[in-house]
Structure formats: structure tokens, C-alpha cells
Backbone as CSV, one residue per row, in Angstrom:
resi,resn,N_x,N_y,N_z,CA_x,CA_y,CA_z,C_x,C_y,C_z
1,UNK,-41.076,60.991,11.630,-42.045,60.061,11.072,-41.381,58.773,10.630
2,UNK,-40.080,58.876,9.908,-39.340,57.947,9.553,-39.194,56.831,10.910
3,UNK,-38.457,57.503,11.757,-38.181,57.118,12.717,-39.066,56.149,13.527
4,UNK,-40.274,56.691,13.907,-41.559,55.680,14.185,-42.026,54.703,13.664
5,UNK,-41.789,55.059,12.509,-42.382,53.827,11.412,-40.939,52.351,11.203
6,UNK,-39.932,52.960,11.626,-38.935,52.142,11.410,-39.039,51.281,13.285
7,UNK,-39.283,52.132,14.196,-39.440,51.515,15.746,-40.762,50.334,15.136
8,UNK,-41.990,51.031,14.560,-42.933,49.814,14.074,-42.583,48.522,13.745
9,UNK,-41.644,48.863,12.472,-41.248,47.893,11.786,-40.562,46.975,12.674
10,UNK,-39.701,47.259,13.717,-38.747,46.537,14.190,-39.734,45.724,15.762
11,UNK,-40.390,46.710,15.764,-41.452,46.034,17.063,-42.395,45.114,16.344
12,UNK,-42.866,45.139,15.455,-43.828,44.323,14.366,-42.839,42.998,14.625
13,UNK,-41.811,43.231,13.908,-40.848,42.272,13.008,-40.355,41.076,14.647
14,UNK,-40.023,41.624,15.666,-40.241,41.116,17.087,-40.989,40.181,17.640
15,UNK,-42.150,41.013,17.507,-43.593,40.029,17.702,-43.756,39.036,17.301
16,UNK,-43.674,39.022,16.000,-43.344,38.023,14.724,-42.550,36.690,15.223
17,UNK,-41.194,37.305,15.517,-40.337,36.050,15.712,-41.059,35.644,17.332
18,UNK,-41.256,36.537,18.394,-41.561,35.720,19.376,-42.462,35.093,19.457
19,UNK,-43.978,34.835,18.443,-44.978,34.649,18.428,-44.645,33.226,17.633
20,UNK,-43.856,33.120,16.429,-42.951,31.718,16.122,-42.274,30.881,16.998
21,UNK,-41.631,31.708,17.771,-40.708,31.199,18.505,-41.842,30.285,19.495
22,UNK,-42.390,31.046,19.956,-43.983,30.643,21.220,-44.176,29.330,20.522
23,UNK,-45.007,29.256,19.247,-45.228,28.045,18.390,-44.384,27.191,18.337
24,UNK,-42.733,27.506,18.704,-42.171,25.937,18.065,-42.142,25.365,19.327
25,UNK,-41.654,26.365,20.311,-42.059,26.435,21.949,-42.354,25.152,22.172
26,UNK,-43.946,25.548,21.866,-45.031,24.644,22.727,-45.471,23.687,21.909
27,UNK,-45.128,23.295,20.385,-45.321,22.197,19.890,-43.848,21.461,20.102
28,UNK,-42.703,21.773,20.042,-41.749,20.684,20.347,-41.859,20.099,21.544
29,UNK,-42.249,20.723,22.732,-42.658,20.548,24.233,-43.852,19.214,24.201
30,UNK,-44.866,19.662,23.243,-46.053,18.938,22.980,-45.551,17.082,22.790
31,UNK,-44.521,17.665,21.672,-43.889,16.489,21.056,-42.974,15.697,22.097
32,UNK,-42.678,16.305,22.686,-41.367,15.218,23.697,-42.279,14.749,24.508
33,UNK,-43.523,15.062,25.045,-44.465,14.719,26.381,-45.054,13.579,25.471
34,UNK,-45.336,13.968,24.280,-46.417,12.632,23.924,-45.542,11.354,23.494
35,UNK,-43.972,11.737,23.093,-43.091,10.882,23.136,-42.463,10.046,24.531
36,UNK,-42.793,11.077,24.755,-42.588,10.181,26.227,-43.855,9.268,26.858
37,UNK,-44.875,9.631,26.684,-45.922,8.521,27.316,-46.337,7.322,26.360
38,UNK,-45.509,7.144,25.105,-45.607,6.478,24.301,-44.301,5.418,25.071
39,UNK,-43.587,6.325,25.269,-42.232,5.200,25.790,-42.892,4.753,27.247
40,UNK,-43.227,5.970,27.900,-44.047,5.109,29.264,-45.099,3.645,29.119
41,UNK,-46.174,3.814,27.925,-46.841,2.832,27.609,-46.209,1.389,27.569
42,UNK,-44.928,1.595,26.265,-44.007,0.635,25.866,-43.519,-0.162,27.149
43,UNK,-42.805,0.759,28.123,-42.188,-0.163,29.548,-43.278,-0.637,30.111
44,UNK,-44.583,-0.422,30.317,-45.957,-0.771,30.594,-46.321,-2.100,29.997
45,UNK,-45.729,-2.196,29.096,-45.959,-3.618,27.590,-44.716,-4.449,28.113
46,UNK,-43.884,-4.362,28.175,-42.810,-4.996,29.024,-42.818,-5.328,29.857
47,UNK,-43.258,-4.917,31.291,-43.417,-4.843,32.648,-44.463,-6.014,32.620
48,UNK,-45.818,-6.052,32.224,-47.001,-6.980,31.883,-46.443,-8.270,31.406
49,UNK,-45.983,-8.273,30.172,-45.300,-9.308,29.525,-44.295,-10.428,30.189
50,UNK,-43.458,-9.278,31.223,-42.200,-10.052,31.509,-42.863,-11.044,32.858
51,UNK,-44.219,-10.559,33.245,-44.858,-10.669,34.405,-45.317,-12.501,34.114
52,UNK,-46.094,-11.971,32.404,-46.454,-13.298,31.995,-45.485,-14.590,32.200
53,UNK,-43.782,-13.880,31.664,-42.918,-15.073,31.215,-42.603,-15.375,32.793
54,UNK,-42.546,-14.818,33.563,-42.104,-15.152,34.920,-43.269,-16.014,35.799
55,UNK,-44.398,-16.147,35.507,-45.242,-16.698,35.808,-45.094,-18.338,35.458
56,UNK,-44.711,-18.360,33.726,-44.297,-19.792,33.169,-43.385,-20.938,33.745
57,UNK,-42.584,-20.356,34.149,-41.658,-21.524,34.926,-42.331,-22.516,36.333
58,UNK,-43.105,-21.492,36.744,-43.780,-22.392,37.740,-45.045,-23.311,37.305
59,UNK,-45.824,-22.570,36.395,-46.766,-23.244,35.234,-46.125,-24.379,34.563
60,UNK,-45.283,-24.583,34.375,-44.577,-25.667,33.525,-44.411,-26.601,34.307
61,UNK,-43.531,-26.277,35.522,-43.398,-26.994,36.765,-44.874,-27.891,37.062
62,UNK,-45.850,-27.225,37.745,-46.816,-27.878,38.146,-47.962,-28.948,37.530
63,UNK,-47.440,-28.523,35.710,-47.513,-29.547,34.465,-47.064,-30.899,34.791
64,UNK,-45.665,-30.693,34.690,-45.059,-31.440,34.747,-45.504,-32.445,36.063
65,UNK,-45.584,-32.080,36.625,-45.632,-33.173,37.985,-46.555,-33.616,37.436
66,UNK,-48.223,-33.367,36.789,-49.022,-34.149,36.875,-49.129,-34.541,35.239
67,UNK,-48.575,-33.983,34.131,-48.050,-34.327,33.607,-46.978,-34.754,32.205
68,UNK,-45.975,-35.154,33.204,-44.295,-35.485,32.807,-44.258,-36.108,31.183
69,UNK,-45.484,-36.714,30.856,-44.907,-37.339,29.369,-45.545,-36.240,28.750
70,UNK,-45.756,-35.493,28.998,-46.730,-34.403,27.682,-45.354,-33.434,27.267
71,UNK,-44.375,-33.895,27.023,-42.879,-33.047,26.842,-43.236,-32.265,26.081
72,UNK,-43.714,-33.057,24.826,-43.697,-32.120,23.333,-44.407,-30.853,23.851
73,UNK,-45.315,-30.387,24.295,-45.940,-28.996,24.749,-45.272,-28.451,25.639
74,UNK,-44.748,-28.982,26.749,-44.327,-28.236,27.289,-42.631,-27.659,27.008
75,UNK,-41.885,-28.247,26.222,-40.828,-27.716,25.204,-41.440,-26.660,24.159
76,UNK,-42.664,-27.059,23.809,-42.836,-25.802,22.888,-42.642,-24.202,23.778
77,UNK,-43.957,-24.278,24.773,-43.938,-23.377,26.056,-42.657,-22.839,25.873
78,UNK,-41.592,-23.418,26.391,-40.556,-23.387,26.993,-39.780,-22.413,25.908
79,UNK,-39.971,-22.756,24.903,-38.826,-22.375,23.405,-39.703,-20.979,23.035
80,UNK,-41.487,-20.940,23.385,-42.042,-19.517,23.228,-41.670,-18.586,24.436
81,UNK,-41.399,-18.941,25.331,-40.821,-17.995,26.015,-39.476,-17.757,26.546
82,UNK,-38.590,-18.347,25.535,-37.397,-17.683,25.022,-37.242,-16.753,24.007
83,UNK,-38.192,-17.338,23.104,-38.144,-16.271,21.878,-38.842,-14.385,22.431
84,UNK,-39.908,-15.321,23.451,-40.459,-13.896,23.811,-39.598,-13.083,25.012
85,UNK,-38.568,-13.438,25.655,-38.175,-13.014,26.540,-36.814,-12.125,25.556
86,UNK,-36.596,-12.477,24.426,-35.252,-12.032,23.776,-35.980,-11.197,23.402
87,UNK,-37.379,-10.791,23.040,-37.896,-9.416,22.415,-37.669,-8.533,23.104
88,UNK,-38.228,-9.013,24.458,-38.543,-7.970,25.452,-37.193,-7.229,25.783
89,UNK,-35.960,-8.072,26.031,-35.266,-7.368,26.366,-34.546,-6.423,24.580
90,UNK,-34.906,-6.599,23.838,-34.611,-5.683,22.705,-35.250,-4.482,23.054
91,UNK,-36.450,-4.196,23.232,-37.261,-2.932,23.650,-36.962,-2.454,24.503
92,UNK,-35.952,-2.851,25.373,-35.894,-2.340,26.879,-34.402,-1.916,26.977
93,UNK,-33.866,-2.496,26.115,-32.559,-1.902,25.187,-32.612,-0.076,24.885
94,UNK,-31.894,0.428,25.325,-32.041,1.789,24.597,-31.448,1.517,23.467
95,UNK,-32.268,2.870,22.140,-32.028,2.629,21.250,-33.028,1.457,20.477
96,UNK,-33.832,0.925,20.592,-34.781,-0.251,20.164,-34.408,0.377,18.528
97,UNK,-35.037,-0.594,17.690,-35.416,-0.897,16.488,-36.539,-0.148,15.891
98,UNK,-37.124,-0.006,14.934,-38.138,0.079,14.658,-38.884,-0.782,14.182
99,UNK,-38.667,-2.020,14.628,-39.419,-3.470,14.409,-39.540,-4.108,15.565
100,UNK,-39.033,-3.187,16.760,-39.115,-3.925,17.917,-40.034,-4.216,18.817
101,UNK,-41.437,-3.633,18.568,-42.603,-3.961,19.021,-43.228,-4.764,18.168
102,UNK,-42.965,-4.814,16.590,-43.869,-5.917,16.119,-43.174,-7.369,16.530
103,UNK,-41.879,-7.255,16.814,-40.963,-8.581,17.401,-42.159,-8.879,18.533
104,UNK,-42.056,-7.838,19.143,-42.697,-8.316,20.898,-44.124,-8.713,20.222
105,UNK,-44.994,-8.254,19.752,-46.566,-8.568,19.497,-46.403,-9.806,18.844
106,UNK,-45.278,-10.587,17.708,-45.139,-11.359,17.174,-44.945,-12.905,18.421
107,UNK,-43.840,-12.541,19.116,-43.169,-13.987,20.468,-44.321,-13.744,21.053
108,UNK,-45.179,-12.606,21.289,-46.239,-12.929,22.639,-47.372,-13.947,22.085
109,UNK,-47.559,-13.190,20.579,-48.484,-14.453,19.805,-47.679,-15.862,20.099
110,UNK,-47.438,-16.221,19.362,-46.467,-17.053,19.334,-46.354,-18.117,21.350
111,UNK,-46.423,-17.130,22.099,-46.453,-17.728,23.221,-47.815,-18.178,23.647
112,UNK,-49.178,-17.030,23.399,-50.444,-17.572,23.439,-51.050,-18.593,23.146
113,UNK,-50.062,-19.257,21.985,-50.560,-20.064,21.073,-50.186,-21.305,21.871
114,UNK,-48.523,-21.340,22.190,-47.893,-22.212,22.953,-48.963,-22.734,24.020
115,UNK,-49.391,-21.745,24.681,-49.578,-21.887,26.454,-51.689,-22.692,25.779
116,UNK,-52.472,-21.923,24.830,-53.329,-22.799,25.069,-53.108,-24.345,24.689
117,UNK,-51.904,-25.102,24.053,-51.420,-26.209,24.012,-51.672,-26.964,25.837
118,UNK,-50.995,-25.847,26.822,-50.711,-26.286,28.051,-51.894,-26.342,28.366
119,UNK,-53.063,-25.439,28.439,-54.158,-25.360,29.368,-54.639,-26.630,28.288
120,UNK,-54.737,-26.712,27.362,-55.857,-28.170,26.868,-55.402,-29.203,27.523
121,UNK,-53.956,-29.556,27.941,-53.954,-30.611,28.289,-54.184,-31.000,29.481
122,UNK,-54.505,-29.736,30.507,-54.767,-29.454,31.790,-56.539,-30.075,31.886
123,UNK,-56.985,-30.131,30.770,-58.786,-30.679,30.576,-58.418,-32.439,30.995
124,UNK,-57.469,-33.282,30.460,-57.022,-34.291,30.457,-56.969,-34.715,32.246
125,UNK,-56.509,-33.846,32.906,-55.992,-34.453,34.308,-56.355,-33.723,35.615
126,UNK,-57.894,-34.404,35.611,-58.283,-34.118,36.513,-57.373,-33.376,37.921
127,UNK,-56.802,-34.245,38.477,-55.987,-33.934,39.478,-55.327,-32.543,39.331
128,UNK,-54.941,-32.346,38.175,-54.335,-31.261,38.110,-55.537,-29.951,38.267
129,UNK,-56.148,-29.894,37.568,-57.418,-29.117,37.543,-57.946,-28.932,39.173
130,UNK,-57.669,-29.761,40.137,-57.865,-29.175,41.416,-56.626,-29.327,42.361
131,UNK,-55.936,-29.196,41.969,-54.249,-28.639,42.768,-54.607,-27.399,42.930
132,UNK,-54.380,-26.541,44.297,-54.420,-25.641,44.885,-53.453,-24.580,44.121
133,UNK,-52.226,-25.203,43.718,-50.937,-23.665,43.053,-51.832,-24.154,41.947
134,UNK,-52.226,-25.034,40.851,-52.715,-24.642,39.716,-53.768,-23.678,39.434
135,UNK,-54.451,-23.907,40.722,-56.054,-22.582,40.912,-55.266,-21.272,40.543
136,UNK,-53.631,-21.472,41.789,-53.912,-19.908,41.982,-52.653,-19.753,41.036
137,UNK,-52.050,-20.433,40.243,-51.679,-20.365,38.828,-52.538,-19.358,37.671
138,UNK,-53.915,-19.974,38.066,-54.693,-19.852,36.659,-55.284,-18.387,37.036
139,UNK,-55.712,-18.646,38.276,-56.335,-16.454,38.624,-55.040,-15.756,38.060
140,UNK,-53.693,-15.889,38.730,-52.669,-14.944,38.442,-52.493,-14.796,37.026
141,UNK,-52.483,-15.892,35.769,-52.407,-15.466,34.579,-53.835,-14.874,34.474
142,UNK,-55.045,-15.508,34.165,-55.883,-14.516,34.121,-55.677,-13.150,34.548
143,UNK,-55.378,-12.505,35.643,-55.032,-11.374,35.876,-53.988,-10.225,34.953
144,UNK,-52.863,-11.061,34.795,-52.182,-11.184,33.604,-52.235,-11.021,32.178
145,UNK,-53.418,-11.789,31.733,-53.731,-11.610,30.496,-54.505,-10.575,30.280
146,UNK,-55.363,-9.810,30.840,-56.080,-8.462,31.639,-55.193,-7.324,31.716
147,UNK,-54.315,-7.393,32.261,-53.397,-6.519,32.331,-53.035,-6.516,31.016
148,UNK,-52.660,-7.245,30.046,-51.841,-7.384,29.024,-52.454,-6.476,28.441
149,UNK,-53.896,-6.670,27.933,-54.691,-6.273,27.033,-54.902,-4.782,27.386
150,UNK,-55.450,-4.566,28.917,-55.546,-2.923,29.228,-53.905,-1.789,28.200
151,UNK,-52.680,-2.744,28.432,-51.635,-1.853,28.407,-51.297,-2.046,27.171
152,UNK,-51.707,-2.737,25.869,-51.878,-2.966,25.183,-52.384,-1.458,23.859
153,UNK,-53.844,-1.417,24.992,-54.697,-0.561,24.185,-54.424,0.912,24.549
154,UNK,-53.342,0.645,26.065,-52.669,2.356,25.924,-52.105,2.801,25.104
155,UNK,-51.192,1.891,25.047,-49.714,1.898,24.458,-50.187,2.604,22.904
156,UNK,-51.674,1.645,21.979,-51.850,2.035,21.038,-52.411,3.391,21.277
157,UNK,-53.043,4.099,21.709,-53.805,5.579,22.299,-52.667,6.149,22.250
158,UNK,-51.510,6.129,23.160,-50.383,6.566,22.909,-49.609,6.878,21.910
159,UNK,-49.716,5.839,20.720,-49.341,5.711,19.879,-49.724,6.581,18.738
160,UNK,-51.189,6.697,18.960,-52.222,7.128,17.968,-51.967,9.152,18.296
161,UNK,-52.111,9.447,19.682,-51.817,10.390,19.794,-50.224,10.970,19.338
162,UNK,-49.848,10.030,19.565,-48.545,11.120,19.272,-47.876,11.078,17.451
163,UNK,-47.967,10.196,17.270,-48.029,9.945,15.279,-49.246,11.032,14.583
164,UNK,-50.200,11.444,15.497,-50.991,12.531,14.764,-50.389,13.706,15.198
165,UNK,-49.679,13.804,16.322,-49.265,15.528,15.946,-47.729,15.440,15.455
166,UNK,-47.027,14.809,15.144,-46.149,14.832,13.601,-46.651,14.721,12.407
167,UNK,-47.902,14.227,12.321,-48.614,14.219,11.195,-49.420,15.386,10.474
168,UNK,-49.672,16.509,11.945,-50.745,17.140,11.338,-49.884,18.621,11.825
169,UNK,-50.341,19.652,11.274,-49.113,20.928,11.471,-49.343,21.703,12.800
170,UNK,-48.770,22.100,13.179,-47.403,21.979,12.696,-46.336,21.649,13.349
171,UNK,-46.401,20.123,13.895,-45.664,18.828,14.004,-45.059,18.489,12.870
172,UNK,-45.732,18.504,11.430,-45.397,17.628,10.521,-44.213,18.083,9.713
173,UNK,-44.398,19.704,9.960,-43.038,20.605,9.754,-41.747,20.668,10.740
174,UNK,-42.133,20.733,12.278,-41.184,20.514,13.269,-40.812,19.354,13.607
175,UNK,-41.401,18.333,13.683,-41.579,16.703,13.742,-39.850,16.733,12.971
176,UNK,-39.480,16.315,11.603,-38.474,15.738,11.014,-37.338,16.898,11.431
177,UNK,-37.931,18.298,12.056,-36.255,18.919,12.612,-35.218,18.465,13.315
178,UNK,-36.498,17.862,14.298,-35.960,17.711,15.662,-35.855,16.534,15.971
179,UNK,-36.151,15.310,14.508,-35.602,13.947,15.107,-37.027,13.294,15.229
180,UNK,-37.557,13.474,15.401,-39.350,12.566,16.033,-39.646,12.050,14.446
181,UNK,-39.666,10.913,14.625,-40.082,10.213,13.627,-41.832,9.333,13.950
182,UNK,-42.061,8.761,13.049,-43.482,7.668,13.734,-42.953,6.570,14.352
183,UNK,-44.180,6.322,15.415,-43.801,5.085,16.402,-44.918,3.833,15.854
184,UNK,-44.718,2.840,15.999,-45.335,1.648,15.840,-46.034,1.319,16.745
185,UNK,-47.538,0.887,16.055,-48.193,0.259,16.813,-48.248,-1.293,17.424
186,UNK,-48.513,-1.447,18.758,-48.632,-3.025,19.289,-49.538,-3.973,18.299
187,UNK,-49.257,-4.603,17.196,-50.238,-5.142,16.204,-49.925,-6.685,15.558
188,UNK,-50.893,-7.558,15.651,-50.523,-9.275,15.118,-51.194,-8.959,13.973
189,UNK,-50.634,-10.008,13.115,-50.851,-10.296,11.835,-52.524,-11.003,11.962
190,UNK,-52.113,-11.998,12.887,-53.280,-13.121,13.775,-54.431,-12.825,14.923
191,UNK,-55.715,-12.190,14.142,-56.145,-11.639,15.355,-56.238,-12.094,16.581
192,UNK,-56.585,-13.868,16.377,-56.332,-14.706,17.601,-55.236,-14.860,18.554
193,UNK,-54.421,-13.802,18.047,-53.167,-13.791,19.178,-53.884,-12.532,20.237
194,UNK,-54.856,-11.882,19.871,-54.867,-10.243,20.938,-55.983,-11.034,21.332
195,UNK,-56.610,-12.286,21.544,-56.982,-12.998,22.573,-57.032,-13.735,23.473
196,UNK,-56.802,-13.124,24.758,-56.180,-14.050,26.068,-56.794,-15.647,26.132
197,UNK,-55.615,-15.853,26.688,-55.447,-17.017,27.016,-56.768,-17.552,28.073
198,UNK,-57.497,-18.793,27.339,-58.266,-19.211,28.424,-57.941,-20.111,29.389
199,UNK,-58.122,-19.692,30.598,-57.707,-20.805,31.921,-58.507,-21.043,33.112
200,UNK,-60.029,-20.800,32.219,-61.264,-21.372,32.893,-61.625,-22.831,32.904
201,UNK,-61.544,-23.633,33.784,-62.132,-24.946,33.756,-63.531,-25.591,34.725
């Protein structure tokens, strides 16, 4: 009788740990997948972005020709997408910050702001307003700024999902074992920065 009851105990006591074990299992598993599509989102926010700054040089260009004295804006341009191009490559840095997406949401503001400087002055010159690369200038950022915003609102979904299961149990117990801390959301101080750029004329 002893004997059985002690096989119980030890088959009980078994179950136990593998039925824990199962749990940390499939929530640490949980945790690296949603960490990871949070980092997938992030290169998604990068990829969009860097799309924008690579777009600018030829935008500036085709300014310029029509027109050359409007410096002061188009130096601003120029100086926002340096600042925003040094974010990007911080995030893309392994190892990032934990300020390194409000950096990036901060230069991209910061560049929005720049670039509707450029399109107002694009109202000024006619000619420019029907140049053929400025048309297809203005679809490609539009497209651009579209994109921005879709990967934007992953990135935060992403975000949102995976900060709630470290938050809620039992993440919030395994979460600080294993290193997973909270991730930051894509967020301006300025709501008028999470509104694209207009380049309708």
C-alpha cells in the first residue's frame, strides 16, 4: 500500500513539473514569436522610411532647377534628412536603444514638416507643377507616405500585442526571466507629424 501511494506521489509530482514545464514551454515560445514580429514591423518602419529619404535627393534636385533661390527650404529638407537618416540607421544597428524609435518618429516629424516647406513652394511655380519627374515625384511619395502610415500602425499592433503578454500572466512572471522587457511604441509628441505629406496640386 505504501508502495503505491509513494509510485502516486512520484507520478502526481511528474505531471506537475511536466504540465509547468508545458506552460513555460509555450509561453516563452509565445514570447520570442511576438518579439520577433515586433522586430519584423520595426525593419518594415525602416525599409518605408529609408524609401522616403531616398526619394529626396531627386525631389530636391527637380526644386532646384525650377527653383534655385528658394535655398533656405531646401537646406532645411536637406539637414531633415540627415537627422532622419542617422535614426534609421541607429534602429537597424543591433542592439538599438530604447529611445530609438521615438528618435525615428521624432527626424520623420521633423522631416514632414521640412518637405511641406518644399511642396508650398511648388504652388509658386507653375512650371514646376507640370514637369513630368515632378508628377511622377509626387505619386511615388504619395505612395510612400501610405506605406508609411500602413507600417506604422503594424508596428504599433505589434507592439500592443506583445507588451500585453509580458504584462499579463504568465508572461509577466516569465517575461523579466528570460530578458523580454517592453517595446516602444512608433509615437509624436505632434499629432501633425502622423499626417502625410500633401502633394496634391
Amino acid at each position: 500500500m505504501k508502495g503505491s501511494a509513494a509510485i502516486f506521489g512520484i507520478v502526481f509530482v511528474l505531471i506537475v513539473v511536466a504540465v509547468i514545464g508545458l506552460v513555460v514551454i509555450l509561453n516563452y515560445n509565445g514570447l520570442v514569436v511576438s518579439e520577433k514580429n515586433v522586430d519584423e514591423a520595426e525593419a518594415q518602419i525602416a525599409t518605408v522610411c529609408q524609401r522616403r529619404l531616398d526619394l529626396l535627393p531627386n525631389l530636391i534636385e527637380t526644386v532646384k532647377g525650377y527653383a534655385a533661390h528658394e535655398k533656405s527650404t531646401l537646406v532645411a529638407v536637406t539637414e531633415a534628412r540627415a537627422k532622419a537618416q542617422g535614426a534609421l540607421k541607429a534602429i537597424q544597428a543591433k542592439g538599438s536603444s530604447q529611445g530609438a524609435m521615438a528618435q525615428v518618429a521624432a527626424t520623420q516629424a521633423g522631416l514632414t514638416t521640412a518637405m511641406r516647406g518644399i511642396f508650398a513652394l511648388v504652388e509658386n511655380y507653375p512650371d514646376l507643377r507640370a514637369a513630368s519627374n515632378f508628377m511622377a515625384l509626387q505619386d511615388q511619395f504619395e505612395g510612400t507616405e501610405n506605406r508609411i502610415t500602413v507600417a506604422r500602425q503594424r508596428y504599433n499592433s505589434a507592439v500592443r500585442y506583445y507588451n500585453a503578454k509580458i504584462e499579463t500572466f504568465p508572461g509577466v512572471v516569465l517575461a523579466p526571466m528570460f530578458g523580454f522587457s517592453e517595446k516602444e511604441y512608433y509615437e509624436v509628441p505632434d499629432q501633425k507629424a502622423y499626417e502625410p505629406v500633401k502633394v496634391k496640386f
